[in-house]
Structures are given as C-alpha cells and as structure tokens.
C-alpha positions as CSV (number, residue, x, y, z in Angstrom):
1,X,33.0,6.9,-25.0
2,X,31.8,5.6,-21.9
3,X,28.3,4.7,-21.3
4,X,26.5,5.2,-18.4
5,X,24.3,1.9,-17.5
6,X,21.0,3.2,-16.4
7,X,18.6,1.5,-14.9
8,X,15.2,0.4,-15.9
9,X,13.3,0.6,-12.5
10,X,9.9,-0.7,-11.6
11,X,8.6,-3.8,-12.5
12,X,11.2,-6.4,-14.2
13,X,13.0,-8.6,-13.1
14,X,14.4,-12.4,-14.5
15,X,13.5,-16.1,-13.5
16,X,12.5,-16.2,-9.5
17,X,11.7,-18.9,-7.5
18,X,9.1,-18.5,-5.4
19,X,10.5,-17.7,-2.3
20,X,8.1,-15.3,-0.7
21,X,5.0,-17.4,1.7
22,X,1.6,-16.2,1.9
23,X,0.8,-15.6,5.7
24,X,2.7,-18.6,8.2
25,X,5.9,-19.4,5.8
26,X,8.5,-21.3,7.2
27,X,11.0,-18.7,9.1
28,X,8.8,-16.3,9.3
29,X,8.3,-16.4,13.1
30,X,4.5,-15.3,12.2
31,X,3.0,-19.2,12.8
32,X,0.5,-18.8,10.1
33,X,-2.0,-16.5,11.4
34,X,-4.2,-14.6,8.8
35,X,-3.8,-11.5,7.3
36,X,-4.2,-7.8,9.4
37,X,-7.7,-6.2,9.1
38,X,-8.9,-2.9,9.5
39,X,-10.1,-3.0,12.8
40,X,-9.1,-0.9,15.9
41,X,-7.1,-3.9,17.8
42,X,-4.3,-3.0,20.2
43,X,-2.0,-3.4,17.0
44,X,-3.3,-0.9,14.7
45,X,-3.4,1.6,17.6
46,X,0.1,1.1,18.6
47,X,0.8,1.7,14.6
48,X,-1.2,4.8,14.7
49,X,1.2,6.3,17.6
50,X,4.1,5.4,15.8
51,X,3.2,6.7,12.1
52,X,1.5,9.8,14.4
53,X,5.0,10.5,16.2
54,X,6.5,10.1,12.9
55,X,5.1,12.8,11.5
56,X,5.6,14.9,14.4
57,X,9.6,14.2,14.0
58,X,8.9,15.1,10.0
59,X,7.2,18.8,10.9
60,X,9.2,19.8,14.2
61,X,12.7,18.2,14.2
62,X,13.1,17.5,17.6
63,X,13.8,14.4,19.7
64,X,14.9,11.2,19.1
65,X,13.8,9.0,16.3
66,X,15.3,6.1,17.6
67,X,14.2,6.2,21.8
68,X,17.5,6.2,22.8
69,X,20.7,8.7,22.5
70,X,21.4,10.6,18.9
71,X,20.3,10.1,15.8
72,X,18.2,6.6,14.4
73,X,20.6,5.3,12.5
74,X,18.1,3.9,9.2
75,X,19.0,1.5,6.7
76,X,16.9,2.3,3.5
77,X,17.2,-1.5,1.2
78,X,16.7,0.1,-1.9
79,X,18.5,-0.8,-5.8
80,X,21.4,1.3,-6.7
81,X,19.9,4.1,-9.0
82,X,22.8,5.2,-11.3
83,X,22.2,8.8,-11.3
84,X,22.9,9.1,-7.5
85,X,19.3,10.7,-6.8
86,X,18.5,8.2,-4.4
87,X,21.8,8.4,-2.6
88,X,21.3,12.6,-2.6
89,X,17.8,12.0,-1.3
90,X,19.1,9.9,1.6
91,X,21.5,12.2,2.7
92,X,19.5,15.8,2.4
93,X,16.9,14.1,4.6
94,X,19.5,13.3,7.1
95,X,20.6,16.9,7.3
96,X,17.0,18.1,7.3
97,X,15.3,16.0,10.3
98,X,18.2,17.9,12.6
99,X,19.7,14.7,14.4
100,X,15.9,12.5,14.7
101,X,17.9,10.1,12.2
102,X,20.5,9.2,9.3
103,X,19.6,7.3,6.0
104,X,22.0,4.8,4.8
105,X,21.5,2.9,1.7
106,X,22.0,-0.8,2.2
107,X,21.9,-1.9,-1.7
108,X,20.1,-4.1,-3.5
109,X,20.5,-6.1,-6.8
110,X,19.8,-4.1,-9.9
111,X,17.4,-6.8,-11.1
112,X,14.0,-7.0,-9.3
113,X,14.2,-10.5,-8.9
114,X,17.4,-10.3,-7.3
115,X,16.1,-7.0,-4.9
116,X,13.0,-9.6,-4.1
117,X,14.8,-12.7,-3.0
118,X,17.4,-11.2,-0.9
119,X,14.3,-8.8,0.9
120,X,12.8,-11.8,1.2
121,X,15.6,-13.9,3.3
122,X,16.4,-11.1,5.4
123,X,12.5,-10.5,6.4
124,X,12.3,-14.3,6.9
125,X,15.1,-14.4,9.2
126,X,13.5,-11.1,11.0
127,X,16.2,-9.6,10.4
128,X,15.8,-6.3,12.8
129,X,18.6,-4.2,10.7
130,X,15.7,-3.2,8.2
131,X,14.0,-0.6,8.4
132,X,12.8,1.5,5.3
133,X,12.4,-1.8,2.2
134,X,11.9,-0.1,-1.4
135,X,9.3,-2.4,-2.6
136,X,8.5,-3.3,-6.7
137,X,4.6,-2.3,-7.2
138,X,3.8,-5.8,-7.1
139,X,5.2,-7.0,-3.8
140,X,2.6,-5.5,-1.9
141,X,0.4,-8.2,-1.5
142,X,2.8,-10.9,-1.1
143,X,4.5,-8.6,2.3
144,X,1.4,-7.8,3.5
145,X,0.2,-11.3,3.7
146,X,3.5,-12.6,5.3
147,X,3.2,-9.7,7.8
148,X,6.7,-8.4,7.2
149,X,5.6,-5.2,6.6
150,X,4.0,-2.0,8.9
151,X,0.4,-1.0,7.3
152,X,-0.1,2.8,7.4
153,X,-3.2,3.7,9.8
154,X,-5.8,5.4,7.5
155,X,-5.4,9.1,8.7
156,X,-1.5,8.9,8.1
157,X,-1.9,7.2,5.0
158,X,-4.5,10.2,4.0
159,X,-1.3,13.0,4.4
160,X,1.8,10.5,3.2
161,X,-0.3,10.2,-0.3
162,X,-1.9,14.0,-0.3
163,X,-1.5,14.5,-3.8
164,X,-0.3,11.6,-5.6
165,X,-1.9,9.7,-8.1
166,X,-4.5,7.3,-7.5
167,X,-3.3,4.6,-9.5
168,X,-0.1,4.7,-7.9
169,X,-1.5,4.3,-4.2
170,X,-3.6,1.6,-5.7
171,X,0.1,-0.4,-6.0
172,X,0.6,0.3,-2.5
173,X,-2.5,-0.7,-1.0
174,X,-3.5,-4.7,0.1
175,X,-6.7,-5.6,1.1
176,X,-8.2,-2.0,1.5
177,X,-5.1,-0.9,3.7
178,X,-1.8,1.0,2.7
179,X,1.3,-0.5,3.4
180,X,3.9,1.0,1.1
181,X,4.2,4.8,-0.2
182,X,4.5,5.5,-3.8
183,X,7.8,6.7,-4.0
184,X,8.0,6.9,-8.1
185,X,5.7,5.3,-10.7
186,X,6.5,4.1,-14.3
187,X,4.8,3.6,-17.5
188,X,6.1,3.2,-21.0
189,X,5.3,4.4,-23.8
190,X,6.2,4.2,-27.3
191,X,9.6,5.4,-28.5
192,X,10.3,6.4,-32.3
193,X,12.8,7.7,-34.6
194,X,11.3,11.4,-35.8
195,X,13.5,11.2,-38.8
196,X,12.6,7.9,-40.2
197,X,8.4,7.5,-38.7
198,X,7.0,11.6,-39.6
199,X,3.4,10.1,-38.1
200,X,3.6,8.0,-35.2
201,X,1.4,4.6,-35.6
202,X,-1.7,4.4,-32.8
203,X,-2.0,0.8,-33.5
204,X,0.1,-2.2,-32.8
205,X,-1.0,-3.3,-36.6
206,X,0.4,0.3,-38.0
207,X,3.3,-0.1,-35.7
208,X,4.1,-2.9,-37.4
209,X,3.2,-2.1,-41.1
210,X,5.8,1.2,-40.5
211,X,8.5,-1.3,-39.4
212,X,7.8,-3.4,-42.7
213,X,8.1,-0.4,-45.2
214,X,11.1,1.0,-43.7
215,X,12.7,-3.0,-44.1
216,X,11.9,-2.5,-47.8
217,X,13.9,0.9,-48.1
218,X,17.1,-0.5,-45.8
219,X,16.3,1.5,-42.7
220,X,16.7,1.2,-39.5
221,X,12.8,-0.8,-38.6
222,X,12.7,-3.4,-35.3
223,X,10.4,-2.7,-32.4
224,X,12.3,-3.6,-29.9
225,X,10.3,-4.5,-26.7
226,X,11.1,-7.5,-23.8
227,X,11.1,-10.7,-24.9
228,X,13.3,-12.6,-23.3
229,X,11.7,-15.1,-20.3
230,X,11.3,-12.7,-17.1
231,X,9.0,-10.3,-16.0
232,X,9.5,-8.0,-18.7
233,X,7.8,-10.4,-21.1
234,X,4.9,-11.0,-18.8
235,X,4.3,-6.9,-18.5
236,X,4.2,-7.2,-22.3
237,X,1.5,-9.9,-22.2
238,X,-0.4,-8.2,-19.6
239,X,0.0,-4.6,-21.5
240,X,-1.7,-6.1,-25.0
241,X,-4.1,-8.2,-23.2
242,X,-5.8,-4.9,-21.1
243,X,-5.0,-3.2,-24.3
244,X,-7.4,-5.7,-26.2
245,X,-9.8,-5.0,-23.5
246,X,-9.8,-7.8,-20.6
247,X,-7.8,-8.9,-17.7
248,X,-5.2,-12.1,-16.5
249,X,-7.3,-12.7,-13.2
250,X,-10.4,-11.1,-11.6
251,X,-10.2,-8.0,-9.3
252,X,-9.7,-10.0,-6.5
253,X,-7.1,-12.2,-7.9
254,X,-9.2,-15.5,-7.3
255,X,-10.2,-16.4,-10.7
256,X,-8.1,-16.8,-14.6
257,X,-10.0,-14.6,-16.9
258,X,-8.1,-14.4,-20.2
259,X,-10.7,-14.3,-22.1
260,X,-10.9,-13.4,-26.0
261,X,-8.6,-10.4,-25.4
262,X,-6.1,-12.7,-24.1
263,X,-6.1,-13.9,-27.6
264,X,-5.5,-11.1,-29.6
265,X,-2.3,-10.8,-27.3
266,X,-1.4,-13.5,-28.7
267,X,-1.5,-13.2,-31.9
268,X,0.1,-9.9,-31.5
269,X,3.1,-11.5,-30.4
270,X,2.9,-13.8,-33.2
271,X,2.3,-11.1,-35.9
272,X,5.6,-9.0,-34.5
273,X,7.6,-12.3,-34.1
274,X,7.2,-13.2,-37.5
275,X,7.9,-9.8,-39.1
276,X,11.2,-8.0,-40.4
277,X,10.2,-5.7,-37.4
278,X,11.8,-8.1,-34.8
279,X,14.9,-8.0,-33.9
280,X,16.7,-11.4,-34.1
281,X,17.5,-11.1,-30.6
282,X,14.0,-10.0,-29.2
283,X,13.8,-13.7,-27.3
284,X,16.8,-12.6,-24.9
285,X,16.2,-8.8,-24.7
286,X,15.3,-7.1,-21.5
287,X,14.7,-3.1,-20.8
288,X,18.3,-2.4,-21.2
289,X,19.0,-4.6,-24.4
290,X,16.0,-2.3,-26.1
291,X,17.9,0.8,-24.7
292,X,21.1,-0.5,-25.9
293,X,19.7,-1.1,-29.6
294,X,18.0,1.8,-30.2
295,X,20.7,3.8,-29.2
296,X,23.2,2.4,-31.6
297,X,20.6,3.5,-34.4
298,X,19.2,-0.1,-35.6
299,X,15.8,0.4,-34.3
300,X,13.0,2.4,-35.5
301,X,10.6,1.5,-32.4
302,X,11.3,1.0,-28.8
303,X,8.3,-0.1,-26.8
304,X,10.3,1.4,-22.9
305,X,10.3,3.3,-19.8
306,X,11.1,7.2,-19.4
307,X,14.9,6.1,-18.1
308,X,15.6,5.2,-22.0
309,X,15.0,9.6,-22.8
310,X,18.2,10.9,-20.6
311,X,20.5,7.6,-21.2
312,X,19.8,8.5,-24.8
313,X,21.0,12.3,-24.2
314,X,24.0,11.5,-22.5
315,X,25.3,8.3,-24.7
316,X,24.2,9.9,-28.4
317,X,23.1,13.5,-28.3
318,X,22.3,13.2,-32.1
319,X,20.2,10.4,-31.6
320,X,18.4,12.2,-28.7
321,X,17.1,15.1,-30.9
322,X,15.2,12.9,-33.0
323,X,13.3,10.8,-30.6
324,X,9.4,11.3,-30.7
325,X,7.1,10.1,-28.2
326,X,3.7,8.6,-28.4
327,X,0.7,6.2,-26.1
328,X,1.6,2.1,-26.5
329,X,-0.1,0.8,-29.2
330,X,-3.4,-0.6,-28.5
331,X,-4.7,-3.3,-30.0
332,X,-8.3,-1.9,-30.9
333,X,-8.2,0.9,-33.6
334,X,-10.5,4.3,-31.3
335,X,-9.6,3.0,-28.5
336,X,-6.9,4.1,-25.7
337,X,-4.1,1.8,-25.1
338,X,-3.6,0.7,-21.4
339,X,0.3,0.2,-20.3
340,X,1.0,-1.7,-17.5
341,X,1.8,0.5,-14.5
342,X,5.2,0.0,-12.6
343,X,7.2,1.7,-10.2
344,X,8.5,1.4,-6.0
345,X,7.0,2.0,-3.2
346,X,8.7,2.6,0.5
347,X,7.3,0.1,3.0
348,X,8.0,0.5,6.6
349,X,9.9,-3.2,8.1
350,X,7.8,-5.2,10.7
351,X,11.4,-5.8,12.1
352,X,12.8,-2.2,12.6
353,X,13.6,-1.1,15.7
354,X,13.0,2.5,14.6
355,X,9.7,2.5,12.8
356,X,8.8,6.4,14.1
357,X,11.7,7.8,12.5
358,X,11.3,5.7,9.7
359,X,7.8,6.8,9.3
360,X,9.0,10.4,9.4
361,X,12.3,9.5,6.7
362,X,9.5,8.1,4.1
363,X,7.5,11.3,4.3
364,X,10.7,12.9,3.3
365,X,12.1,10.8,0.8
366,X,8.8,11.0,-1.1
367,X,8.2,14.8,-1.4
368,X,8.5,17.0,-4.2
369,X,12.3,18.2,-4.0
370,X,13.3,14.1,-3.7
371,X,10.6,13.6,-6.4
372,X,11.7,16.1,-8.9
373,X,14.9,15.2,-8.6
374,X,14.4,11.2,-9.0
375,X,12.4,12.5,-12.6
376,X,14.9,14.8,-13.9
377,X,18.2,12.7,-12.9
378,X,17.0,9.4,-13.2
379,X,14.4,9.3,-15.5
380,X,11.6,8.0,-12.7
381,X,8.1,9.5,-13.3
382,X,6.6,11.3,-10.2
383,X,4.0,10.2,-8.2
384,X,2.5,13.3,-7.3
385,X,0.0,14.6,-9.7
386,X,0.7,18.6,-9.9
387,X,4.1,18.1,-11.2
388,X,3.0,16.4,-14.8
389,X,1.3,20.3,-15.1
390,X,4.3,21.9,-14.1
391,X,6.0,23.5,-16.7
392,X,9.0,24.4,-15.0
393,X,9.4,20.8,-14.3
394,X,8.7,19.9,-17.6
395,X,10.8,22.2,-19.0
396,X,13.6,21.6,-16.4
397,X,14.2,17.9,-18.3
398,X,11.0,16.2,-18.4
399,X,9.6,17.0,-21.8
400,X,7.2,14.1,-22.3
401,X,5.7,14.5,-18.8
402,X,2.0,15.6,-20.4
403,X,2.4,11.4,-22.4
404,X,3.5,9.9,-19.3
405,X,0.9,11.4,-17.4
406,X,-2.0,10.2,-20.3
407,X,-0.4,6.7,-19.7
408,X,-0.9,6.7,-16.5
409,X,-4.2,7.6,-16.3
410,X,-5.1,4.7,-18.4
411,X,-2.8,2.2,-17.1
412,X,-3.3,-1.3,-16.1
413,X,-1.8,-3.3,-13.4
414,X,-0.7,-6.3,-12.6
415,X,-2.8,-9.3,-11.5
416,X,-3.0,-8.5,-7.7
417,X,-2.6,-12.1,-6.2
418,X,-0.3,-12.7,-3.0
419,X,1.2,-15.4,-5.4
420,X,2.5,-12.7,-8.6
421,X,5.6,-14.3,-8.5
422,X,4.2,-17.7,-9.2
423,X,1.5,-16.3,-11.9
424,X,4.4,-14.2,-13.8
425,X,6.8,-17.0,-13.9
426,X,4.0,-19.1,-15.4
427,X,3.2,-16.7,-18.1
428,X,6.7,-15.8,-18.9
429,X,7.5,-19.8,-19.1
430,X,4.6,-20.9,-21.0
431,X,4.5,-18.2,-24.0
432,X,8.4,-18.1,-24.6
433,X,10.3,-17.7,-26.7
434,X,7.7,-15.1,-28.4
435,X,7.7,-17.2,-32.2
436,X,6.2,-20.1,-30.7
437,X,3.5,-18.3,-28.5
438,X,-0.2,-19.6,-30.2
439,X,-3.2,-20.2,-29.1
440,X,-2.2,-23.6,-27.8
441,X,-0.4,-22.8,-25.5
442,X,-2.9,-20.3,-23.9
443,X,-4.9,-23.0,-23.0
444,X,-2.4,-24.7,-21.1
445,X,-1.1,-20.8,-19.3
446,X,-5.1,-21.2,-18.4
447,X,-4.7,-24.0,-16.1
448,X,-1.0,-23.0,-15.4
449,X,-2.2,-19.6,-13.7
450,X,-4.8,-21.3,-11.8
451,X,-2.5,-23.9,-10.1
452,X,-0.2,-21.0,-9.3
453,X,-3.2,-19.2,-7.2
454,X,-3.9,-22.3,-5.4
455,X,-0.7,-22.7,-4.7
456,X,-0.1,-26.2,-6.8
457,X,2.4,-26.8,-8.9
458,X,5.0,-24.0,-8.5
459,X,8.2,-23.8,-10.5
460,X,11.2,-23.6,-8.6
C-alpha cells in the first residue's frame, strides 16, 4: 500500500538560524531605515494605485498585468501541498484573469524552516523574480520590519479580507497594517480512537488518566503530540501556557511574561513525559511522526492538525471510521482550551516587477472556490467565516468544521515579536527533550527570551 505523505502546514518547522534582520539587515539594500507607518506619504499612495488597479484586473479582465506585452508571468513561492490544490488554484486563476497573468509555483521546502531561510536569501538579495511569497503566520512581523514585503492600503485590505475571520487577519497584520492575506488558517484539535475512549477527556489531566487505564488493559494509549526540538514543540508550550491562562510576552512583544501559567505548562509536560501515555519516541516526533503513529493503530490520542482526518481516510479507511474529535485539552477544568493558531498567508514581494497583477492573483487565489478546495483536498481550514456554517461544505468532506471553527475562535497566537525565530528557538532549546523540562529551567527560558527580543545572544 502506498502512502501518500501529507503535509502538516502552518506553523512548524525544525532548528533555524536566525537569518531574517529586523529593518537595515545586511543585503537588504533597505540601509536601516525604520519601519512603514500609516501615513499618506508618496509611498502608501503609489501602493494604493497598484492594489486599486489590482482589483480592477480581478473584476474586469482586461489589460495587462504586467505593463508590457501579454500576460505577467507570476511566480507564487509557496510549499508543495500534496493534494495538488495549490497547483489547481494557480492554474484556474490563470485561465480566469483572461491573459492579465499566469501563476507558476516556484516551490518551497516542505518544512517551514526550510520555506523561511530560502524566502529569506532570495528577499535579501532582492531578488525581483518574486512576486506572490506564501508566508507562515508568524513571518509577518519579521517581513514587515525588513521591508521585503508590500503592505495592503486600508481600503483594499477592507475587500481582500471581506469575510474572513478576524483572528486570521490578526496573523497578517504588523503594526496596525496588513501585509499578507489569510490564505488558510490551522488549529488543532484533539484526535481520539471512538472505539477504545467512548467519552472524550476535556482536561489535559483526564487525557492523561484515559491513556493510563487503557495501559493497564493492553491497548493502544499514547498521546502523541510534537516533541521533538522545533517549532512544533514551542506551539505545544505556547498552547498549555494560554491554556493555563497567560501569555510568553506582552501584546506588544517587548516584555517575558510567563507567569504562573507558564508553570503549569510545565508541569504538564512533565506529567505526560513521565506517563505510559508517551510514546518512547515523543522527544523526536514532529506533525507527521503523530500522523504516522496513530495511523498504524498504537495511539489512543493524537494532539494534530485537520490534514491528519483525510491522510487517515486514504492510508486506513478502517481506522478513519473510528476517529472522534474534540477541543485541546485545557489545563483548567470549566474553562475553554486555547490552541495556538497557525496557517499562510499570501504577501505581495517588495521586489516584484508585477505587483498589480499580483494584487489581483491573491484576490483569486484566496476566494471561496480556491478555499473550499484547499479544505476538502488538503485538509487546510478556511479562512473565511460562512463556510464553517455551510453544510454542503461540511458535508462535502469537512465533518469537523463546526470544532475547528470553536478552536478558532478561542485560539492563541504566537508571541508577536519581529525576532519569533530567535524566541522559538530559545523555548524549543531550553525545555527539550520534554522529561527534563522543570521549573528550573523556566527560569533560565526567562532570561533566554529576553535576550532574544533584544537581540543578544542568538543561537545560530
């Protein structure tokens, strides 16, 4: 039987350097000047007539996207989503703009740390052959700062978004200013075997007393969730620490919080670490290891993204049938759990040489048709709101739309800091492997995250 790889989008990736500069980095050709405002210079009017014409080319399909002869010829830097939906997407919006421009998909790494750092060298080299970048949710500040990206003037921005989720243009958005459309979001939630859990825990502590009872009658029992030392395992932290109630950093990403929640997320770790519920390989496991395990029946649990439901129904049918859906765990008992937030956005390149008919390409790659199909294919929540009501689109293949939808509205994101990378590696670093996370070692993540903000101290 051959499985098809799919892949867990939005939000992962494995050790980075830091490679992306705040504002002025070496390369850049931007010579350190600060970040764009919202403020009617010459700029944001020039950007205003290009996301303006942009539209026009999406509603009328006529002239040329490109201000010259034929078609713009687009490259859209984007992973390579193994259900084709992308690829699809690209090419029906080709058709459909009538000869303003072609999409082709220059790809990317499948790992977002990989997609990151060779964004990054191209956009540091102004490298003029990019034009449409699909961006990880947590780029958006780090791009913006660096200036390698187009922001979106406010009225465009109002009719690219019409309709999508708040929380999702929230990840595209830097400094009060959007510079990347949502083009999918993500969310886990928790995974289970209907067969061997008839009541689905609420709590991280049930989660865990279910896993221990089924050890005791031979069953299949681990939770499997990231552990291994990458972003995965810092999503983890940052889900049970907003689950506990607090936050990694202040709003405006200036400050370390971690406060008392951060310790509960701790000792979560701890409490799963050292229980028959985890797998003896949970230190090295990513999204797909999870995906992998469940599948071949060992686990009970699987703490994932949507993508997991139609691998599942292609590589074990049987399997499929029994799995049951619920929120993540949270870590106080009445309370809602809050799941960190992931998915890519579609930012416009500061270096394109055809940011009008990219402009009108985004608005098309993002509707409802492209959306649907992204969901249904490859397992990548929408980002439009209407459709998670939709029962023709939850009954076309998206049966758990109504949980992702709950997750989402309670979802938490990422500590918004033009220096993530640098923040996540230190979190990652100091709390693995998981059975050897303790309080300890929170104290020294304290001063760890704080260099990283400042800029000090930064693992290569």
């Amino acid at each position: 039987m051959r499985v098809r790889q799919f892949g867990p989008p939005g939000g992962f990736r494995g050790r980075r350097r830091h490679l992306g500069p705040r504002s002025g980095a070496a390369g850049s050709g931007r010579g350190g000047r600060p970040p764009r405002r919202n403020s009617l210079s010459t700029a944001s009017l020039l950007g205003a007539l290009v996301f303006a014409a942009g539209a026009a080319l999406a509603g009328c399909g006529s002239g040329h996207g490109g201000g010259g002869h034929g078609p713009a010829a687009l490259t859209w830097y984007v992973y390579n989503e193994s259900s084709g939906s992308f690829a699809k997407a690209a090419a029906d919006c080709s058709a459909a703009s009538h000869g303003q421009y072609t999409i082709g998909i220059n790809v990317l790494p499948n790992d977002s740390d990989g997609q990151r750092q060779q964004l990054v060298r191209r956009l540091a080299a102004g490298d003029s052959s990019m034009d449409i970048l699909a961006l990880d949710v947590t780029w958006t500040a780090e791009f913006a700062e660096a200036r390698w990206i187009e922001p979106v003037p406010a009225t465009d921005a109002k009719r690219m978004t019409a309709g999508m989720l708040p929380v999702s243009v929230q990840t595209g958005t830097w400094d009060n200013q959007l510079y990347a459309v949502p083009l999918n979001t993500n969310a886990q939630l928790l995974w289970y075997r209907k067969d061997l859990v008839p009541r689905p825990p609420k709590t991280w502590d049930e989660m865990l007393a279910d896993a221990r009872q089924l050890a005791t009658e031979n069953k299949p029992h681990y939770v499997e969730v990231q552990g291994a030392q990458y972003e995965g395992y810092t999503v983890l932290f940052n889900s049970l620490v907003a689950s506990a109630g607090g936050q990694i950093l202040t709003k405006d990403g200036t400050e370390v919080v971690l406060g008392p929640p951060a310790d509960k997320a701790v000792e979560a770790i701890r409490a799963l670490a050292h229980s028959p519920a985890a797998d003896p390989s949970w230190s090295n496991q990513r999204e797909d290891d999870n995906r992998l395990a469940f599948e071949t029946g060992s686990a009970a649990f699987q703490l994932n993204y949507p993508f997991i439901y139609p691998s599942a129904k292609q590589n074990n049918p049987r399997l499929a049938e029994q799995i049951g859906w619920t929120q993540w765990p949270t870590l106080v008992p009445g309370q809602h759990s809050h799941s960190t937030i992931g998915g890519y956005n579609l930012a416009i390149s500061a270096y394109s040489r055809h940011k009008t008919a990219a402009a009108a390409a985004i608005t098309c790659l993002t509707n409802r048709d492209n959306q649907i199909r992204d969901a249904i294919d490859g397992g990548l929540p929408p980002t439009i709101g209407a459709l998670y009501t939709d029962q023709k689109f939850i009954a076309a293949g998206y049966p758990f739309a109504p949980a992702i939808y709950e997750a989402l509205q309670n979802a938490s994101v990422r500590p918004r800091t033009p220096a993530y990378q640098s923040v996540s590696l230190q979190i990652a670093h100091t709390l693995s492997p998981p059975s050897s996370a303790s309080l300890g070692r929170l104290a020294a993540l304290r001063g760890a995250i704080s260099d990283a903000i400042e800029s000090k101290g930064l693992v290569p």
